[in-house]
C-alpha positions in Angstrom: 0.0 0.0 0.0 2.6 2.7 0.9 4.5 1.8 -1.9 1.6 2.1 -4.6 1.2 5.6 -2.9 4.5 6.4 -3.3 4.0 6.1 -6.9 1.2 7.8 -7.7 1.7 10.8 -5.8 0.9 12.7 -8.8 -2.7 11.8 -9.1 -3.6 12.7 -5.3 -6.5 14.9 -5.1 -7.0 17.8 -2.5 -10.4 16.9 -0.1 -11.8 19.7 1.4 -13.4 19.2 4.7 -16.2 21.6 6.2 -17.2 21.5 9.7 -20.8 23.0 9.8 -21.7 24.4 13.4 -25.7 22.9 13.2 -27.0 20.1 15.7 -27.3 16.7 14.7 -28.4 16.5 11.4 -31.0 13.7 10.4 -32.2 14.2 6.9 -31.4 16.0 3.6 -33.4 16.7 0.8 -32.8 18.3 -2.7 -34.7 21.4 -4.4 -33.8 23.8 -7.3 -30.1 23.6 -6.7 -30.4 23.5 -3.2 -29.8 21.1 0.1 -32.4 20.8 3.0 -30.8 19.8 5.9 -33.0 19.7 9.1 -31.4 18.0 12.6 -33.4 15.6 14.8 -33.0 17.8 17.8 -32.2 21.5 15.8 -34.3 24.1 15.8 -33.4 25.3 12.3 -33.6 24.0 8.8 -30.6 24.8 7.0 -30.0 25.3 3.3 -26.8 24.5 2.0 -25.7 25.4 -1.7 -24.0 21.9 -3.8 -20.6 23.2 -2.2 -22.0 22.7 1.2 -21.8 26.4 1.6 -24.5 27.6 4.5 -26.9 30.1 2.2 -30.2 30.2 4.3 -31.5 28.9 7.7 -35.1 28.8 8.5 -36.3 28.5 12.1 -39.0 25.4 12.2 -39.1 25.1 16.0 -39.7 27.5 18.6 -36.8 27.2 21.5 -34.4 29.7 23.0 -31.0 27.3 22.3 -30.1 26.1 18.8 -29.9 22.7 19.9 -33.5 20.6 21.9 -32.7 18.6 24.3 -33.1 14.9 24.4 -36.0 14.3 26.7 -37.8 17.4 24.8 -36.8 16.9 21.0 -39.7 16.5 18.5 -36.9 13.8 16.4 -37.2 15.1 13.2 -35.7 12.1 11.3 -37.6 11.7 8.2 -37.7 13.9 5.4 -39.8 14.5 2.0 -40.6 16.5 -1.1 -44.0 16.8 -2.4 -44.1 19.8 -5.1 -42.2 23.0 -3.5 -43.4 21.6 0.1 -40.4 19.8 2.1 -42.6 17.5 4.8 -40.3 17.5 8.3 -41.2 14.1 10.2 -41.1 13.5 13.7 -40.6 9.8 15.0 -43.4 9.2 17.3 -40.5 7.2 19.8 -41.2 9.6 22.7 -45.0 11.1 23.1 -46.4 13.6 23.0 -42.8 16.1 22.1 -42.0 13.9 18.8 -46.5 13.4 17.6 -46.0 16.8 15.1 -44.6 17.0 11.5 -44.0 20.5 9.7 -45.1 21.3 6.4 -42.4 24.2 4.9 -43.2 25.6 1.9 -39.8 26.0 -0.1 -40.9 29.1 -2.2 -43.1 31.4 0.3 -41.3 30.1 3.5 -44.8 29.5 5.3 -44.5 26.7 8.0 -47.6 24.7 9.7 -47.4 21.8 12.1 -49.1 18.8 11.6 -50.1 16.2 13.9 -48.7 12.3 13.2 -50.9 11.1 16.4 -53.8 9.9 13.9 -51.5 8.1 11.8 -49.1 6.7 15.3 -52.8 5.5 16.2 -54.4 3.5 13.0 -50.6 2.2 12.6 -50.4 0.9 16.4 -53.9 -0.9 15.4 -52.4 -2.3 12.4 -50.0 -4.1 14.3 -46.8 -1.9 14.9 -46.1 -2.2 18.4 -43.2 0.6 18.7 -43.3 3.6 16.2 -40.0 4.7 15.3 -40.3 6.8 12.0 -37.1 6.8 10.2 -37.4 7.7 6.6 -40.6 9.2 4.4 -41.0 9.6 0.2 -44.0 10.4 -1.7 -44.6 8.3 -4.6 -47.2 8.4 -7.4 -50.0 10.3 -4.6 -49.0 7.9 -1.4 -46.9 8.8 1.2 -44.7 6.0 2.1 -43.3 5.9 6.2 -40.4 3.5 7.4 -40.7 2.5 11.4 -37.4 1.4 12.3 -37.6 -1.6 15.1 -34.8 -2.0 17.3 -32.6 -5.2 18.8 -35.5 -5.3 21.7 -38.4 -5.5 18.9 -36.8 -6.9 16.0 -39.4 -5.4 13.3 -39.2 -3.1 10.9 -42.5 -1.9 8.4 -43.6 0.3 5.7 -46.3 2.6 6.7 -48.3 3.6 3.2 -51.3 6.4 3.6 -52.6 9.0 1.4 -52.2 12.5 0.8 -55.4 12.9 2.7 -53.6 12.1 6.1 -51.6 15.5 5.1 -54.8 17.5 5.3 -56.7 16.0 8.8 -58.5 14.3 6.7 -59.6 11.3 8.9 -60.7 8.9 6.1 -57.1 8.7 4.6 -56.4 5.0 3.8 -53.4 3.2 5.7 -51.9 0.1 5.3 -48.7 -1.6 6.8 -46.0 -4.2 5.3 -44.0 -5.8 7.5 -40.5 -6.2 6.2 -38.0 -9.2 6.4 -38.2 -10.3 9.6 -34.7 -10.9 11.0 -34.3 -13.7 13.6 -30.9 -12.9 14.5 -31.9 -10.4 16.9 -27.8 -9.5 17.9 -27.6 -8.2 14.2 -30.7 -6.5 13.5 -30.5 -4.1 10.9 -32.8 -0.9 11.0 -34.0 0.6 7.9 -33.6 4.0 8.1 -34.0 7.1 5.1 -35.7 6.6 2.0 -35.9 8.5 -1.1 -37.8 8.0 -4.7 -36.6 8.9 -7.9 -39.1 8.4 -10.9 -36.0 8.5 -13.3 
């Protein structure tokens, strides 16, 4: 190995590291040119250009500190696009602080909570016994959920609804697939993120 670098010293390339100064950041999506980065536990979403440059931040949460702590953090870990709206998810792991989504519209800047506890509900009767939202797409007029399980429930599903859900609409559909169950519980694997490209 050191010798092959020794000989190729010509075709190193520079890597440029950046350090952003933004709590822990949990999803990212892409619009017009731009990255969405919003933190499970910041209060911020921040919009990077395809440098990573910081050009924008938009305040999503209410708190006096840029970071929420753990006990009180609404978990924002899922992420989606739907037209020029960016959908913030929270996980539903610890009620009632992470029971809200936020719906940020990308061109007017206009931000509304939404409540997840109707979904959390009809899921919990569908047989998910822990919620622990993870990732989020839209595709083709469904919105599509992943709940993580963990090694102590050894489960994870895909949560499918309707745009209706969006609008406290109560009869939205919703159905659940489990996945691959794993019965090697000291290796389960989480699914976490998710993202659809109709390319």
């Amino acid at each position: 190995l050191l010798i092959l670098s020794c000989n190729t010293k010509q075709n190193l390339e520079t890597i440029e590291i950046k350090k952003l100064s933004y709590p822990s950041a949990s999803s990212i999506e892409y619009y017009d040119g731009k990255l969405y980065l919003m933190g499970d536990d910041a209060t911020k979403l921040l919009v990077l250009d395809t440098n990573l440059n910081i050009v924008d931040s938009n305040p999503i949460i209410s708190y006096p500190e840029n970071r929420i702590p753990k006990d009180i953090k609404p978990d924002l870990e899922a992420s989606a696009l739907n037209a020029d709206n960016l959908f913030l998810f929270g996980s539903g792991s610890l009620q009632p602080y992470r029971n809200f989504g936020w719906k940020f519209n990308l061109k007017t800047k206009d931000n509304d909570s939404i409540s997840l506890e109707p979904l959390f509900i009809r899921a919990t009767g569908l047989g998910v016994e822990q919620i622990n939202i993870e990732g989020a797409c839209f595709v083709a007029g469904k919105l599509l959920f992943m709940n993580r399980g963990n090694k102590g429930y050894p489960h994870n599903h895909l949560i499918i609804t309707d745009e209706k859900f969006l609008n406290n609409d109560s009869s939205f559909q919703i159905s659940v697939i489990p996945l691959a169950a794993q019965k090697d519980i000291a290796s389960f694997k989480g699914i976490s993120a998710s993202c659809y490209a109709r390319e």
